[in-house]
Residue, then its C-alpha position, 0 to 999 in steps of 0.5 A: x510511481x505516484x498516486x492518482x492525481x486526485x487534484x479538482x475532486x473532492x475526497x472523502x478524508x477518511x481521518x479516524x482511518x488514516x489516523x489508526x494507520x499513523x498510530x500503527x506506522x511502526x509496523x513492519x509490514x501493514x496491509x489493506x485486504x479487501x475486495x475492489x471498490x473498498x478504497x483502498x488505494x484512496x486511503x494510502x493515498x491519503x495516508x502518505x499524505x499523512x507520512x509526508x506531513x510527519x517529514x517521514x520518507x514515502x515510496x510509491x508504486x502502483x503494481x499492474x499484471x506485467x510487474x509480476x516478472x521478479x527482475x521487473x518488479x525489482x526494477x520498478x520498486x528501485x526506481x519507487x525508492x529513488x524518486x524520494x532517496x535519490x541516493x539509493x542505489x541498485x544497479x540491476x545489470x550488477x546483480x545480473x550479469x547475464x543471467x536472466x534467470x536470477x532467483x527471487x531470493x537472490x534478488x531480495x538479498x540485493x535490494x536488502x543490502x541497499x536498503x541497509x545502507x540507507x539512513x533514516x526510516x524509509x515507508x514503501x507502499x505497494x499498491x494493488x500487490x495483487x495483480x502481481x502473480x508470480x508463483x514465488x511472489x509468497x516465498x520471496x515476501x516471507x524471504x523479504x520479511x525475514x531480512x527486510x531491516x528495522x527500518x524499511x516499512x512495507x505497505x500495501x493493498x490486495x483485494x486477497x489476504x495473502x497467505x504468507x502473512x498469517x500468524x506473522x509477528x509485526x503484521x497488521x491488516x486491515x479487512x473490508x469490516x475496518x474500511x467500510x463507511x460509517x454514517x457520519x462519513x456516508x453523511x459527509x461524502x453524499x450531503x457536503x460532498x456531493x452536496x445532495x441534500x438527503x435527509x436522515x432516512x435516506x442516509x440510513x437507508x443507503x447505509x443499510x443496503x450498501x453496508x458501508x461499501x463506497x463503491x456501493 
């Protein structure tokens, strides 16, 4: 429910990228696509950082595999939300009385009717959504994304464009091309960072071969 403690390391910023997020916070949906070692859940990390210093209100959850069961994910995203709204409240056992078997749609109704009940604009970031790999998980965002009030931003990372997002108003993504380091952040990260005083020909030369790619 919580990014990973990156206290006593040195981060790498990334301030034009996480700025670009910020001027974007209206969206209703923004996601990160890009495969592993891009970053990516560095810079949500230090995107709600961001938020939080606005006064906005951020809820957390990193997905793994087993969160692809719908009622556990639910669950999961529920107690994300109660950790910043402590209010919020979703009770699982009034939407399953018994049964086990409750669509995913019927579980997004029940999520939707509390979030409209919240006062104030609420960020909830997921990351590392793909992991989570239910064979309705597509039906049951667009479903989200059709109900899903004025007030509730969704933001989430995923090593793959998922396909229910294309074409979509209000959506906007960022691909590997955005996240890629540029050589002043390269300069940054190697030289001050890791302070391995490298000269300009070496920060150029490890630019061109990773291209860019922090993990690189």
């Amino acid at each position: 429910l919580y990014p990973a403690d990156a206290s006593g390391h040195a981060v790498l910023e990334r301030n034009a990228l996480v700025e670009r997020l910020f001027l974007a916070r209206q969206q209703r949906i923004l996601l990160l696509n890009a495969p592993a070692g891009f970053g990516k859940s560095t810079i949500l990390s230090l995107y709600r950082q961001r938020l939080i210093q606005e006064g906005a209100t951020v809820a957390w959850l990193s997905c793994d595999e087993s969160d692809s069961e719908p009622l556990r994910l639910l669950q999961y995203i529920s107690a994300a939300i109660v950790e910043v709204l402590p209010d919020f409240n979703l009770s699982v056992g009034d939407i399953l009385p018994g049964d086990v078997s409750c669509s995913p749609q019927a579980l997004v109704d029940a999520l939707v009717v509390e979030l409209k009940r919240l006062s104030g604009e609420l960020y909830l970031i997921i990351d590392d959504f793909h992991l989570v790999r239910h064979p309705q998980i597509g039906q049951a965002v667009r479903y989200l994304m059709e109900k899903m009030p004025s007030s509730l931003h969704l933001i989430s990372s995923s090593r793959y464009q998922p396909s229910f997002v294309e074409g979509e108003p209000g959506v906007l993504c960022l691909q590997a091309e955005d996240l890629r380091l540029g050589a002043a952040e390269i300069e940054l990260y190697l030289n001050q960072i890791k302070q391995l005083d490298l000269s300009q020909a070496d920060l150029t030369l490890i630019q061109q071969r990773t291209e860019g790619w922090i993990a690189g």
